[in-house]
C-alpha positions as CSV (number, residue, x, y, z in Angstrom):
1,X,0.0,0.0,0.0
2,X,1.1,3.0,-0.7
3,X,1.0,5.5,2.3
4,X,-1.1,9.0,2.2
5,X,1.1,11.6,1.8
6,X,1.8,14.2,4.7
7,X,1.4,17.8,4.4
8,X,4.8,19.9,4.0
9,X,5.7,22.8,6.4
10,X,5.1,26.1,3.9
11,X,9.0,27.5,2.7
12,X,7.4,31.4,3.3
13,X,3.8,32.8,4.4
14,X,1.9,34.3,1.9
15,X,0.0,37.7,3.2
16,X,-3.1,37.0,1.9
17,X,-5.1,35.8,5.7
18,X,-7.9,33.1,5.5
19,X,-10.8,32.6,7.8
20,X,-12.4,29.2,7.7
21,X,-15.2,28.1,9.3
22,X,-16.0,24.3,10.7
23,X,-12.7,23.9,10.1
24,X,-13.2,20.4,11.7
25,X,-15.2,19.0,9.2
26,X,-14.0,16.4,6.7
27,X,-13.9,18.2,3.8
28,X,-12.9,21.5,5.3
29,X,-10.0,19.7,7.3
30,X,-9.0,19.2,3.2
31,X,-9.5,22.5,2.6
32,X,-7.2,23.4,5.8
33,X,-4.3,21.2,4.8
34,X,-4.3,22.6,1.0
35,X,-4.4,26.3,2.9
36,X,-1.6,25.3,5.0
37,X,0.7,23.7,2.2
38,X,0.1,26.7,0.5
39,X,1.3,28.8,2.7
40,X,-1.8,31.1,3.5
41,X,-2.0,31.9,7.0
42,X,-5.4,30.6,8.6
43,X,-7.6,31.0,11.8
44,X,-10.3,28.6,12.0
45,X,-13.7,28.1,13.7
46,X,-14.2,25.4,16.2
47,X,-17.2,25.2,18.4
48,X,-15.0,24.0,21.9
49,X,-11.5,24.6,23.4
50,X,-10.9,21.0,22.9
51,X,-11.3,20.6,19.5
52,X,-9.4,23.6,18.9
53,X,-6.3,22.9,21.0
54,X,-6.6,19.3,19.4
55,X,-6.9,20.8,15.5
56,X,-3.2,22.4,16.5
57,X,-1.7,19.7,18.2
58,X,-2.8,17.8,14.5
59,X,-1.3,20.6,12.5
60,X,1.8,21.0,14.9
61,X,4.5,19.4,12.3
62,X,3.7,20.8,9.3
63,X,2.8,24.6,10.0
64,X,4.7,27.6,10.2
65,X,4.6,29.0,13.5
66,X,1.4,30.6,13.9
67,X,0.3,29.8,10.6
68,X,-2.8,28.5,12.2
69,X,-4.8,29.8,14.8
70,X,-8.6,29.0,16.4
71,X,-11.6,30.8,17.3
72,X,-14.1,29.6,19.5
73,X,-18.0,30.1,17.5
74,X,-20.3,28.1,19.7
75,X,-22.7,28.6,17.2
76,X,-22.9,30.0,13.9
77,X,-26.2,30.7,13.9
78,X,-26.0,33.1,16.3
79,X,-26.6,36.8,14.8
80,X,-23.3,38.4,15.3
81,X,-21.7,35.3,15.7
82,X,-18.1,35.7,14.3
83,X,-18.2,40.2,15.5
84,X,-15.5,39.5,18.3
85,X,-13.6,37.5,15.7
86,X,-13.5,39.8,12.7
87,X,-13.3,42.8,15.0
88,X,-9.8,41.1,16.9
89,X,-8.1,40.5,13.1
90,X,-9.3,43.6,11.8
91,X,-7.0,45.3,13.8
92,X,-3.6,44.0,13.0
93,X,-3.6,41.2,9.9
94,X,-7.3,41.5,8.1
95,X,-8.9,38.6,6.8
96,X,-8.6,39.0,2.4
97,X,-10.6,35.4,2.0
98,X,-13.4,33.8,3.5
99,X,-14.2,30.0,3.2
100,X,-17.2,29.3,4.8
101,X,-17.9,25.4,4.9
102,X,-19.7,25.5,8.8
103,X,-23.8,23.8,8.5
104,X,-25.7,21.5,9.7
105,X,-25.7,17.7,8.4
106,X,-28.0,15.7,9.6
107,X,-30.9,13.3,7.9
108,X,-33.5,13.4,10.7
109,X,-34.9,16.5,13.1
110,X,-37.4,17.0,15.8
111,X,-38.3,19.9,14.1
112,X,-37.1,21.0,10.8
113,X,-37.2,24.6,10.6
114,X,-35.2,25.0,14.1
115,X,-32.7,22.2,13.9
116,X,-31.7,22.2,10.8
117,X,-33.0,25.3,7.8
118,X,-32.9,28.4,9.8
119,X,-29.3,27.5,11.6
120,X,-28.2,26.9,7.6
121,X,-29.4,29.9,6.4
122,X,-28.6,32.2,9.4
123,X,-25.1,30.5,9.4
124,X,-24.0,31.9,6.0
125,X,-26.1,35.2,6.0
126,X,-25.1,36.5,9.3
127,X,-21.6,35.6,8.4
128,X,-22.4,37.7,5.1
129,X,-23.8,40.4,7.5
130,X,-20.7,40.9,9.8
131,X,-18.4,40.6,7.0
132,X,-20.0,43.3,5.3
133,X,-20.5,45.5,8.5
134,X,-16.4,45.0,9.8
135,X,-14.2,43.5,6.8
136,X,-14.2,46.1,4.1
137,X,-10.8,43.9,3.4
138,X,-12.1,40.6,2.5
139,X,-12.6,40.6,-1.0
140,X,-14.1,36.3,-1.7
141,X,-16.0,34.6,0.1
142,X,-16.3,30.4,-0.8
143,X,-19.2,29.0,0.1
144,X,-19.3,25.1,0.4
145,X,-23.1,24.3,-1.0
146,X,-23.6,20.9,-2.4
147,X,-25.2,19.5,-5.0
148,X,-28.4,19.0,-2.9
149,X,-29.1,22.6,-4.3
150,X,-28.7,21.7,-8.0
151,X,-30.3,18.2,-8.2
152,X,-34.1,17.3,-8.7
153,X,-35.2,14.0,-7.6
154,X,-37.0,12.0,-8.9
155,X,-37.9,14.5,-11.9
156,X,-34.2,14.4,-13.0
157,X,-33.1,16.6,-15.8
158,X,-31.5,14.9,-18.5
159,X,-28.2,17.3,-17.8
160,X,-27.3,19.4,-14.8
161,X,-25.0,21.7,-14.2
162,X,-24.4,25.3,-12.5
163,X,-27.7,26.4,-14.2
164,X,-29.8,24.0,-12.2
165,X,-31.7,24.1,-8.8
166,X,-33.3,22.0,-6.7
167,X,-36.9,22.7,-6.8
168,X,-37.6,21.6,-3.4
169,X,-40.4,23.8,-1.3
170,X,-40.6,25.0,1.9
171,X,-43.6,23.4,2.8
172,X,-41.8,19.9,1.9
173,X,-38.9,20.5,4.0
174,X,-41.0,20.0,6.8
175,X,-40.1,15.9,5.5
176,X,-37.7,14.7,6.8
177,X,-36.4,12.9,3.6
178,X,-36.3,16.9,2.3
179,X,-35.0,18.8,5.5
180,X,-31.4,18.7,4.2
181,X,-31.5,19.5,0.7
182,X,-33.7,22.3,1.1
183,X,-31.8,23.7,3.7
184,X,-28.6,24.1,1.1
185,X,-31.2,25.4,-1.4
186,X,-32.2,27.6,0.6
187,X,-29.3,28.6,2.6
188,X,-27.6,29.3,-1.0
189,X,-30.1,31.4,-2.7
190,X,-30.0,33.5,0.8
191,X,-26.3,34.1,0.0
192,X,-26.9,35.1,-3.6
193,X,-29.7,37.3,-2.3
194,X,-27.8,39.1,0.0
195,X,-25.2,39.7,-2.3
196,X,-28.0,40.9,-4.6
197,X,-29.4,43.5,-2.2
198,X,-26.6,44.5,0.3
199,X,-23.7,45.3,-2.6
200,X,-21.0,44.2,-0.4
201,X,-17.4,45.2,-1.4
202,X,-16.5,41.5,-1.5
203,X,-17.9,38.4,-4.0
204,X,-18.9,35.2,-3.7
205,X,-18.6,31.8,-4.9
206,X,-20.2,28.6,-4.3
207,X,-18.8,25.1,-4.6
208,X,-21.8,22.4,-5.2
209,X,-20.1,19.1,-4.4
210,X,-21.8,15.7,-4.9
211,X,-21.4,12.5,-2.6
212,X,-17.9,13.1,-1.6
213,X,-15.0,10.4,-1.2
214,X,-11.0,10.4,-0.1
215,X,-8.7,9.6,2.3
216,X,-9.2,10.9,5.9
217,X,-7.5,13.8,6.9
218,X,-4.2,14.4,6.1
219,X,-4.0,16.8,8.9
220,X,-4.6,14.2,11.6
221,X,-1.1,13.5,12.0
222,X,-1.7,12.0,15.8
223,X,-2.9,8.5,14.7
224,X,-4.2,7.9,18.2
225,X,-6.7,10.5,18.3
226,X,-8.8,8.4,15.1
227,X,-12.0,6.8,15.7
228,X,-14.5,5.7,13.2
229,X,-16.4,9.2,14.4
230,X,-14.2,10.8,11.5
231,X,-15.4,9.1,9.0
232,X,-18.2,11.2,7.1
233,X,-21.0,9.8,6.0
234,X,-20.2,9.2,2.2
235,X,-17.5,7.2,3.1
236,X,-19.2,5.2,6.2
237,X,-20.2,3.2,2.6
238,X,-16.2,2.4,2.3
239,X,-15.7,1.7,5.9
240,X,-18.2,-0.5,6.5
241,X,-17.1,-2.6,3.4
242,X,-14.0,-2.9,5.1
243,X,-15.0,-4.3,8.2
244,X,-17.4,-6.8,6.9
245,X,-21.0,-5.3,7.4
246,X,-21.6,-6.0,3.5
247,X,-21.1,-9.6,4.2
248,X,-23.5,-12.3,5.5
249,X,-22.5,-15.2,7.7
250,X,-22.2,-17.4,4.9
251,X,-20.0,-15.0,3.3
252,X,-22.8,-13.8,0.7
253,X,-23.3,-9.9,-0.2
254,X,-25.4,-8.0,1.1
255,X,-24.2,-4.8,-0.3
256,X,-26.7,-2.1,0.0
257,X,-28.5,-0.1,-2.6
258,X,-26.7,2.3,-4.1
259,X,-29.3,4.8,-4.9
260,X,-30.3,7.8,-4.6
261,X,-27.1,9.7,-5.8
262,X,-24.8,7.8,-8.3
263,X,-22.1,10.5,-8.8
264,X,-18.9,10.9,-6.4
265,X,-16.2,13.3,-6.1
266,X,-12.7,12.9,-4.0
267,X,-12.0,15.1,-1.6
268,X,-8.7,16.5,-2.4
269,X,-10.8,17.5,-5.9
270,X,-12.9,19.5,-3.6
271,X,-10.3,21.4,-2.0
272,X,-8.5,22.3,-5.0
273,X,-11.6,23.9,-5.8
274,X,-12.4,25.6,-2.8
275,X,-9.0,27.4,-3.0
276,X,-9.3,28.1,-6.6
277,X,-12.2,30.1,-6.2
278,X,-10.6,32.4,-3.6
279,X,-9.5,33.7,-6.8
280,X,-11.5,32.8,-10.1
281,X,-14.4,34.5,-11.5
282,X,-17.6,34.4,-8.3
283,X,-19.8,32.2,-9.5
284,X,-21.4,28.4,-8.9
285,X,-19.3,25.5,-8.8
286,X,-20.6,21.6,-9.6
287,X,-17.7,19.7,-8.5
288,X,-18.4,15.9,-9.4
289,X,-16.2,13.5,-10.4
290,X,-17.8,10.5,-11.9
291,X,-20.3,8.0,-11.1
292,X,-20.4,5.3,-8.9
293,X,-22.3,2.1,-7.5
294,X,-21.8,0.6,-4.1
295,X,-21.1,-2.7,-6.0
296,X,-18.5,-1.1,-7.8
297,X,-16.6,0.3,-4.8
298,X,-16.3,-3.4,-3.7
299,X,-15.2,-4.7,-6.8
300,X,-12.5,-1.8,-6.7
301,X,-11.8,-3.3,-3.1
302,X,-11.7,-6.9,-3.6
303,X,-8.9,-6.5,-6.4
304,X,-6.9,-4.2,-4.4
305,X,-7.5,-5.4,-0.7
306,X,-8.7,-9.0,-0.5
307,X,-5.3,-10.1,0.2
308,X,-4.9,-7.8,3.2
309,X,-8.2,-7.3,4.7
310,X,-8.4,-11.5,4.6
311,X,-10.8,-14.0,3.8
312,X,-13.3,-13.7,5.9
313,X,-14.3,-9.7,5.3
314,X,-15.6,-8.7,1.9
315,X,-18.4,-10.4,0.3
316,X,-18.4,-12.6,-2.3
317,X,-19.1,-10.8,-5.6
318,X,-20.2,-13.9,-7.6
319,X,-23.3,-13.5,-9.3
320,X,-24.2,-9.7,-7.7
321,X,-25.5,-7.2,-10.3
322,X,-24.4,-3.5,-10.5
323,X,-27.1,-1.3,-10.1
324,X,-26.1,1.5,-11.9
325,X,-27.4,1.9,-15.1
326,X,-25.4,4.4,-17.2
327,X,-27.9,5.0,-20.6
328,X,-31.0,5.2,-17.6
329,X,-28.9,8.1,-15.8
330,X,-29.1,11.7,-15.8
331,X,-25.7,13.8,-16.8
332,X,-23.5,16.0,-14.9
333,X,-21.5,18.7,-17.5
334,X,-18.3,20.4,-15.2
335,X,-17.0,22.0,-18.0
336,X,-17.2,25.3,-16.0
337,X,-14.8,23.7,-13.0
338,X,-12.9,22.0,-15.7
339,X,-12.2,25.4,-17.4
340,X,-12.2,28.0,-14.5
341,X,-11.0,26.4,-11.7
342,X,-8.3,23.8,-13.5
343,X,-10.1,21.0,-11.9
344,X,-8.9,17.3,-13.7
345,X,-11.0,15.0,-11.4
346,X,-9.3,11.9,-9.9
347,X,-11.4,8.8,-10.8
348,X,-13.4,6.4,-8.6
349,X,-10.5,3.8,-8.5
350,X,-8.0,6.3,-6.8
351,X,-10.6,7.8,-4.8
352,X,-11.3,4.0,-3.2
353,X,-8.1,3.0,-2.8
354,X,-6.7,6.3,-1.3
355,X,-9.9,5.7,1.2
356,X,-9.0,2.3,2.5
357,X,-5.3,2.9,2.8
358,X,-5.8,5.7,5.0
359,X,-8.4,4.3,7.1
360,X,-6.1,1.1,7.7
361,X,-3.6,3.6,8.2
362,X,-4.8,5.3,10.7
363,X,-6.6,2.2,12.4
364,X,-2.9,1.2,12.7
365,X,-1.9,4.2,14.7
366,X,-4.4,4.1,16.7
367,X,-3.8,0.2,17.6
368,X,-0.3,1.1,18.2
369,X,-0.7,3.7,20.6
């Protein structure tokens, strides 16, 4: 296996200061090492002490000194939220970009509006708000959307891309099944809108990623702090492959449907395109890579990782059926990534076997520690 490759320490510090927010999250933790190798000087949001002192302890070999730093937002939904913040930085090294990646994921809610669409769309547009009011220096902000805002299911269009939105209602967000997809509709257009009617000195751009792959974090350099908590939930599909819950007893597959979403992207693709729209024309983003099937991912795993995962782990293949059907599926165009941000998307075969190496990898660590 070949090993996931480590972040270097940045030869100088550009001047150019970023602020980005859940800088915990999986993709975002991407977003922070590309920042980092980069050399751009970063402070990012953490709701707790804890998980801030732990983001620098993570960081500590391959940053600058005080390359990174960590703000405490409790909750970004708060009006004013991120004043105290942008005030502090205003002062003496002003924020230039803004990548705002913080919102609620979950799939279920005691109540909808509360827990899940006003916290998205209050997230981004009070951050909007105080930027506007306090940073007349930050000239892009990168919003990570998804491509729960472009997509229409089940009345697919035969081609999406940048052009199309979700036309999920309101009143149907009150469904569960609908909470989260409206909310990054929603929480989107509010972003566009405010740029609309408040004219603020600075831009935006939004990056509308699909299912998202790739290895863990790079940036978790302490191998014992991993636990199968930082594995998001597109790659939980990976993970649980790999530790036999798509295998019976009898050593059958029981691998699950693959549906609704057929089309992945890697992470590291993600990043790359969160930083090259600091400074590309403000506009949507698809990001997608390719398609995929859950039987596919295993196949991918079978060649690649029977002999070390063992016997008695992955299912046997024999006689399963893909269930993606390519001439029955809608189309994704990313011409506009392809072309704007440089984007050449890694394929589904990388993507996998970048996955399970680092998982093992940091399984390892954590076993030996």
């Amino acid at each position: 296996m070949t090993p996931i490759e480590v972040p270097k320490q940045p030869q100088t510090l550009r001047k150019e200061k970023v602020l980005l927010t859940g800088g915990t999250g999986f993709v975002a933790s991407h977003v922070l090492d590309s920042l980092v190798t980069k050399g751009y000087p970063v402070v990012v949001t953490v709701r707790s002490e804890e998980k801030g002192q732990r983001l620098l302890q993570s960081l500590s070999s391959f940053t600058a000194p005080n390359q990174v730093q960590y703000a405490i937002v409790s909750d970004i939904s708060t009006k004013n939220a991120f004043d105290d913040i942008l005030i502090h930085h205003q002062r003496d090294h002003p924020f230039i970009y803004v990548i705002h990646t913080a919102s609620p994921y979950q799939l279920s809610f005691a109540d909808p509006v509360n827990d899940c669409l006003k916290p998205a769309i209050n997230g981004t547009t009070y951050l909007l708000d105080s930027l506007h009011r306090l940073c007349p220096s930050v000239k892009r902000v990168v919003i990570t959307s998804s491509s729960a805002a472009i997509l229409n299911p089940p009345n697919h269009r035969k081609v999406y891309d940048e052009s199309s939105w979700s036309e999920v209602t309101w009143e149907q967000a009150m469904q569960p099944e609908h909470t989260y997809r409206a909310s990054k509709k929603f929480a989107e257009q509010a972003a566009w809108a405010f740029l609309r009617d408040n004219n603020p000195l600075f831009s935006i751009a939004t990056i509308n990623n699909t299912y998202t792959f790739g290895p863990l974090s790079r940036s978790l350099a302490n191998s014992s702090q991993f636990s199968s908590a930082e594995v998001n939930t597109s790659n939980r599909r990976i993970w649980d492959l790999i530790h036999g819950n798509w295998r019976n007893a009898d050593g059958s597959a029981c691998i699950p449907p693959t549906a609704p979403v057929f089309t992945f992207v890697d992470v590291r693709d993600v990043a790359d395109a969160h930083l090259a729209a600091l400074t590309a024309h403000g506009q949507r983003y698809y990001i997608v890579g390719g398609f995929f099937s859950n039987y596919q991912i295993a196949k991918i795993v079978e060649e690649e990782f029977e002999g070390v995962l063992g016997g008695d782990v992955l299912p046997d293949l024999r006689g399963q059926q893909d269930d993606f059907e390519q001439d029955k599926h809608w189309k994704f165009d990313v011409t506009r990534s392809n072309k704007v941000l440089g984007i050449r998307y890694r394929g589904l075969w990388e993507s996998v076997t970048d996955t399970v190496v680092s998982m093992l990898e940091f399984e390892k660590g954590a076993a030996l520690n």
